[in-house]
C-alpha atoms as a printed R data frame, in Angstrom:
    type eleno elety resid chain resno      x       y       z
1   ATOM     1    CA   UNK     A     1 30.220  -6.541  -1.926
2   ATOM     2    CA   UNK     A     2 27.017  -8.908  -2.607
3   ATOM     3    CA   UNK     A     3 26.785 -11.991  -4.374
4   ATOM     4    CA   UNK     A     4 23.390 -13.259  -5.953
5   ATOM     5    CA   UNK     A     5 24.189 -17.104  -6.549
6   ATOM     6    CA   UNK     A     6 23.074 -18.966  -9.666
7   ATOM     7    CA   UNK     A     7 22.330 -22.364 -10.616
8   ATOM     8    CA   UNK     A     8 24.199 -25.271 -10.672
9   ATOM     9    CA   UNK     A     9 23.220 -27.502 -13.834
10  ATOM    10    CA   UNK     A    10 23.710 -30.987 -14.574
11  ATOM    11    CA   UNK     A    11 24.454 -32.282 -18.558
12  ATOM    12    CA   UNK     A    12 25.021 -36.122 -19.352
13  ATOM    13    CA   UNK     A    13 27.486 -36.466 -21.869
14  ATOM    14    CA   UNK     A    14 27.602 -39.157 -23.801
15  ATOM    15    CA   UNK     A    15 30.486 -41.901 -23.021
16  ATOM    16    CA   UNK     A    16 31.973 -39.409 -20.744
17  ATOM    17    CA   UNK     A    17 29.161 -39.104 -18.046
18  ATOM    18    CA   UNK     A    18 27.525 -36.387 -15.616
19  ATOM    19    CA   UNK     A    19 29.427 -33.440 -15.980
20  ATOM    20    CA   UNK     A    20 27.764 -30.194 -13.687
21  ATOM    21    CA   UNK     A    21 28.051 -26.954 -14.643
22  ATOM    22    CA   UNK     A    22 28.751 -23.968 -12.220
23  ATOM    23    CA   UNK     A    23 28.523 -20.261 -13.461
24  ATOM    24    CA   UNK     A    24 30.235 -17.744 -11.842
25  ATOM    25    CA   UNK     A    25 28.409 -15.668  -8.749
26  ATOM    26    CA   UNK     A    26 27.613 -12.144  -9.255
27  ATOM    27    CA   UNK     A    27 30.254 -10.182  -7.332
28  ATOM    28    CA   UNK     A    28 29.178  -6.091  -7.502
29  ATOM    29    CA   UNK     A    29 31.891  -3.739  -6.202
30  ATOM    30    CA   UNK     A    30 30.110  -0.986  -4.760
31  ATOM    31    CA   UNK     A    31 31.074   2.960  -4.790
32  ATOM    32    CA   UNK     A    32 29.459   4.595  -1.428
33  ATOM    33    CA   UNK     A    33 29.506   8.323  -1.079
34  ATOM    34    CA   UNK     A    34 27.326   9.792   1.954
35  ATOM    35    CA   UNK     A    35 25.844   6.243   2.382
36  ATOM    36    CA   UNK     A    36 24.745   6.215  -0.765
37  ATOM    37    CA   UNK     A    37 25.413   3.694  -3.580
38  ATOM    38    CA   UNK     A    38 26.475   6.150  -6.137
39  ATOM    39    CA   UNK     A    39 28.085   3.355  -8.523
40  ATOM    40    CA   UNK     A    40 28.537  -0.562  -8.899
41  ATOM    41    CA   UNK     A    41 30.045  -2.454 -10.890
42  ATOM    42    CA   UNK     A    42 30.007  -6.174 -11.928
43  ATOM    43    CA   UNK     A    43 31.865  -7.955 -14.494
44  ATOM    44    CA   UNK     A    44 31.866 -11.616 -15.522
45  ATOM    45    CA   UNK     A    45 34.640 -13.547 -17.933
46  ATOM    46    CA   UNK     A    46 33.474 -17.018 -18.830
47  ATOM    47    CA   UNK     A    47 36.559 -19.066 -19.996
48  ATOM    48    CA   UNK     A    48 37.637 -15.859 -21.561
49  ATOM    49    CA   UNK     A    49 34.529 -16.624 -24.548
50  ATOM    50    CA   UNK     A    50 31.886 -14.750 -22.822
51  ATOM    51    CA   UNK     A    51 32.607 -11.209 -21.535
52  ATOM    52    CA   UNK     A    52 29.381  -9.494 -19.716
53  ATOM    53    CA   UNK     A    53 29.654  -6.151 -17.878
54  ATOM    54    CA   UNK     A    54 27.434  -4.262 -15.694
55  ATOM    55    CA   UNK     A    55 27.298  -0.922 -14.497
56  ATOM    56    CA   UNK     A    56 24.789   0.658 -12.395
57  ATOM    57    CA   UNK     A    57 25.084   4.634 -11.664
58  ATOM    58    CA   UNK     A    58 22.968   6.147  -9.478
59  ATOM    59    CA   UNK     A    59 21.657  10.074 -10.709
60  ATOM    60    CA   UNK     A    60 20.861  12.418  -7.468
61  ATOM    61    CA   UNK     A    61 18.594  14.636  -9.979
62  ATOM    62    CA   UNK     A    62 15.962  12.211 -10.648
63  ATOM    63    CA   UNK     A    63 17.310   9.663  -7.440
64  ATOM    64    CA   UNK     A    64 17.415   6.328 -10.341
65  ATOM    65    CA   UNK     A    65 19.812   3.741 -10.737
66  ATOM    66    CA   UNK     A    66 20.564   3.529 -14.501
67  ATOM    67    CA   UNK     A    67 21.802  -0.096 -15.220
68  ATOM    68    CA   UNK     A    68 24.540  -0.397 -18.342
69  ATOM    69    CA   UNK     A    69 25.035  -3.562 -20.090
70  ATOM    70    CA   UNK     A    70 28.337  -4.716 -22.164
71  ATOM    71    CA   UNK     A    71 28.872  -8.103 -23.430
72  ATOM    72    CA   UNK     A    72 27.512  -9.449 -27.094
73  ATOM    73    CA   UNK     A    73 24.404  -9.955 -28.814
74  ATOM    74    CA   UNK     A    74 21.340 -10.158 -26.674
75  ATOM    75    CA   UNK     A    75 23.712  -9.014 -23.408
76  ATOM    76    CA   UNK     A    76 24.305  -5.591 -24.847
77  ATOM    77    CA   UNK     A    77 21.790  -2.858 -24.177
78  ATOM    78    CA   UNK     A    78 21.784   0.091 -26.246
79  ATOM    79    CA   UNK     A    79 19.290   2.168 -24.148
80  ATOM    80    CA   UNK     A    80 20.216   2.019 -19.832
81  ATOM    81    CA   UNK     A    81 17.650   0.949 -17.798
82  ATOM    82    CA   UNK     A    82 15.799   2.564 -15.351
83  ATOM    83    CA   UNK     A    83 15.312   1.208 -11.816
84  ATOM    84    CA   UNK     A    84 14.155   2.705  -8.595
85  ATOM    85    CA   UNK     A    85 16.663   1.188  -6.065
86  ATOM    86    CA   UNK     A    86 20.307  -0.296  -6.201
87  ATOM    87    CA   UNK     A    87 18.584  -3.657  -5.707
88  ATOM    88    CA   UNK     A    88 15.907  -3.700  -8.379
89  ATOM    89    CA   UNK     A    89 18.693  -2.768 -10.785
90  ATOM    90    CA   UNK     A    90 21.141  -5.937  -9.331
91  ATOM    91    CA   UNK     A    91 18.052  -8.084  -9.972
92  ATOM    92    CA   UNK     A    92 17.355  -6.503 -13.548
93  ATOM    93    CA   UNK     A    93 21.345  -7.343 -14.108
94  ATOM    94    CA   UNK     A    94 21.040 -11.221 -12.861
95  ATOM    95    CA   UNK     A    95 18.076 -12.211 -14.978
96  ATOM    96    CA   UNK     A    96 20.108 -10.723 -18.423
97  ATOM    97    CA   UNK     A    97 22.702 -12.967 -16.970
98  ATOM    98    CA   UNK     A    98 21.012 -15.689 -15.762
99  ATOM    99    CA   UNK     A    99 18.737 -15.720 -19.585
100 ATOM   100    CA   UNK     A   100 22.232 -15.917 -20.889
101 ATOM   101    CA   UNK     A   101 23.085 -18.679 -18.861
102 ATOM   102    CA   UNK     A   102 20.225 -20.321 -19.605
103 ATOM   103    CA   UNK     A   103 20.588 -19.759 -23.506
104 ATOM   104    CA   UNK     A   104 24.743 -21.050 -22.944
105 ATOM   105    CA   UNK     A   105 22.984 -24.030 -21.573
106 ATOM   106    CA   UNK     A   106 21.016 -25.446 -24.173
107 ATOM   107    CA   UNK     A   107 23.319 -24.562 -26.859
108 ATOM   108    CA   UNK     A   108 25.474 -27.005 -24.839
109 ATOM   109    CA   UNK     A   109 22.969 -29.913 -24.171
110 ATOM   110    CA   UNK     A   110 21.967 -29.623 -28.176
111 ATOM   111    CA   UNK     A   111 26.098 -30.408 -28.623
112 ATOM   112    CA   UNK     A   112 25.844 -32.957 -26.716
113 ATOM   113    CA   UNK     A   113 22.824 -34.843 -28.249
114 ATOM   114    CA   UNK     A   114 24.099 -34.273 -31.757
């Protein structure tokens, strides 16, 4: 199992303080069959408000990883994507998640200013 870390962020609220924010790792639970990655799986519950789920599934006729994405809005991928190797399709997988995060963030900080 493999983590990919992510960002720890820092928001000042006001008359409460510094307050940092620490998303969940990415924690994939790998399927190996004749040393090869033939599935993974990664899912992420934020607070129970944000659901995201990845799968990647590796296809022996064309040797791709095809990565699946579940969640909402701009998470959810209608079409799989196609990646060469187990790892280009983790790092495909953390930058949806990590734009999320990144989206979560400033919808926070604009919260807090208003």
């Amino acid at each position: 199992m493999k983590k990919m870390t992510v960002q720890i962020w820092t928001v000042k609220f006001k008359n409460i303080g510094v307050c940092h924010m620490r998303f969940k790792d990415l924690e994939w639970k790998d399927v190996v069959s004749e040393n090869i990655v033939v599935s993974t799986h990664c899912m992420i519950n934020l607070c129970g408000v944000i659901k995201i789920e990845f799968q990647i599934n590796h296809d022996p006729k064309d040797n791709q990883y095809y990565l699946y994405a579940f969640g909402k809005g701009s998470i959810r991928r209608l079409q799989p994507g196609k990646c060469g190797s187990i790892e280009s399709a983790k790092n495909v997988a953390y930058r949806i998640y990590s734009n999320e995060m990144k989206r979560i963030k400033k919808a926070i900080e604009y919260l807090v200013v208003t």
